[in-house]
C-alpha positions in Angstrom: -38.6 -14.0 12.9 -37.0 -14.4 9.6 -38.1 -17.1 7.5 -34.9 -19.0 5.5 -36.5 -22.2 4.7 -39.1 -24.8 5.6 -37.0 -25.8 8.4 -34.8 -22.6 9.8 -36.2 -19.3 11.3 -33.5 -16.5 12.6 -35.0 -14.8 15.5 -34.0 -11.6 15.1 -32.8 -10.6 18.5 -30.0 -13.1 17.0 -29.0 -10.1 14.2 -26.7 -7.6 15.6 -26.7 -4.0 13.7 -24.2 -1.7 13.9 -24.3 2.2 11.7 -20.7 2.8 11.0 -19.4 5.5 8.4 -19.6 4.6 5.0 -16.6 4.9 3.3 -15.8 6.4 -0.8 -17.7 9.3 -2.3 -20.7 11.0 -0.9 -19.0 14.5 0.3 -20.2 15.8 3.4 -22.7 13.2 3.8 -20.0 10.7 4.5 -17.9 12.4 6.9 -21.3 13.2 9.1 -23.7 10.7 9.2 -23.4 6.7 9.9 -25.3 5.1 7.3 -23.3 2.0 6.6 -24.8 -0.9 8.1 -22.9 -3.8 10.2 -24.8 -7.0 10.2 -23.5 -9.8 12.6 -25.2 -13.0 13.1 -23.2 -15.9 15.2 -24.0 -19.0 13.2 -23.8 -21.0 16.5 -26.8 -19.6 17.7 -28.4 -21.2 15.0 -29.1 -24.6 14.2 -28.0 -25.4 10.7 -27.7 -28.9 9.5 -23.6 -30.0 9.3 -23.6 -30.3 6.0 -25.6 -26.6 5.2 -22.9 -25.1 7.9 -19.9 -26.3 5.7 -21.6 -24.7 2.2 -22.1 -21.6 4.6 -18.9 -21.2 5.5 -17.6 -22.0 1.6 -20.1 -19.5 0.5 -19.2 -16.8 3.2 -15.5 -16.8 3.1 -14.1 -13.6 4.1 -17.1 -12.9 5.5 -17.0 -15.6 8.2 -14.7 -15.1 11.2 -12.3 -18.0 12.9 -15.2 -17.8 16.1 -18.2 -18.5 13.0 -19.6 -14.9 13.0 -21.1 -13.6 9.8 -20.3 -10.1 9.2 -22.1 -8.6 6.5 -21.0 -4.4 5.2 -23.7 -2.6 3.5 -23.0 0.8 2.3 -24.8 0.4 -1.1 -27.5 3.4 -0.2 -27.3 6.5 1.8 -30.1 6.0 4.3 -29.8 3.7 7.4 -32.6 2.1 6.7 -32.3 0.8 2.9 -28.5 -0.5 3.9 -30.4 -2.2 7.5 -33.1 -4.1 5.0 -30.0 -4.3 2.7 -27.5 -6.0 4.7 -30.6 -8.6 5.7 -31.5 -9.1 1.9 -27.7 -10.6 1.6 -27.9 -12.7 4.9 -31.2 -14.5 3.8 -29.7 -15.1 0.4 -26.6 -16.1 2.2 -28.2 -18.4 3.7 -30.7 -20.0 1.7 -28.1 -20.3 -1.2 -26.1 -22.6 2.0 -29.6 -24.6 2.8 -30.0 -25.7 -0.6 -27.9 -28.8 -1.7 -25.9 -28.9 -4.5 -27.6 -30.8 -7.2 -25.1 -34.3 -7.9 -23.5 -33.9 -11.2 -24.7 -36.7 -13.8 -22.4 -37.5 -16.3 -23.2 -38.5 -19.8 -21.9 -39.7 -22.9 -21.2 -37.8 -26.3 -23.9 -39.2 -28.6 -23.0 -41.0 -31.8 -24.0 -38.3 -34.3 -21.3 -35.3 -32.2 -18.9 -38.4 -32.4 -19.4 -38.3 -36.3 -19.3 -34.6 -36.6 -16.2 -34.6 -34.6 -14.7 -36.7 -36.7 -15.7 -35.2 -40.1 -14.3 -31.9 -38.7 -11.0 -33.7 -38.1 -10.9 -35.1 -41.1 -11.6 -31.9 -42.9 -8.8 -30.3 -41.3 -6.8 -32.9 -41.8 -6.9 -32.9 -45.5 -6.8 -28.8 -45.4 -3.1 -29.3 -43.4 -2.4 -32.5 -45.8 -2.7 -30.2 -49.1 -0.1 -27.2 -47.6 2.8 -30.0 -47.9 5.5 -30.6 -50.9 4.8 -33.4 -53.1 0.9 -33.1 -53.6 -1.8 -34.4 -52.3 -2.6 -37.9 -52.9 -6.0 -39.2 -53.1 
């Protein structure tokens, strides 16, 4: 059982993993062994609150198919194992970055002293402009 949050455990019977070939440098190594990891996990299996399964599938993007299957590549190391725990690392995070809600933005005022610096600084640059013109500066 995988632990996401207080509330949401993946059994994992529910993970599917797949060793494909891992694809870009590695010589030999590449062409022989499987090492890249597949990760699938069918987000219906799994109860997620509506509002988490809508950040999930934000978050995912490419990564979610049209039928709600997560499908996660890891090729990052050359042994099956690191890329196995790998490819899990990146689901849990997935996830718990989904289960968390997104903290409401608060918006606030510009106080009166940036107000008065903004100001100065316009005024400044208005009397730098003000001084490049024919016919002086008057005061």
């Amino acid at each position: 059982m995988l632990r996401i949050a207080r509330d949401l455990t993946i059994d994992e019977n529910d993970l599917e993993i797949s060793f494909v070939r891992a694809s870009g440098p590695g010589g030999q190594n590449v062409n022989k062994l499987s090492t890249a990891a597949q990760l699938r996990l069918d987000t219906r299996r799994i109860s997620l609150p509506a509002d988490a399964q809508a950040r999930l599938s934000r978050l995912a993007g490419q990564r979610i198919t049209k039928d709600g299957v997560i499908v996660i590549h890891a090729q990052r190391f050359r042994t099956q194992e690191r890329n196995r725990t790998d490819a899990i690392d990146r689901l849990v995070g997935l996830l718990r970055e989904a289960m968390t809600p997104p903290v409401p933005r608060r918006p606030t005022k510009p106080t009166f002293g940036s107000k008065q610096r903004r100001l100065e600084g316009k005024k400044r640059r208005s009397d730098v402009k003000a001084k490049r013109r024919p016919g002086g500066f008057e005061d």
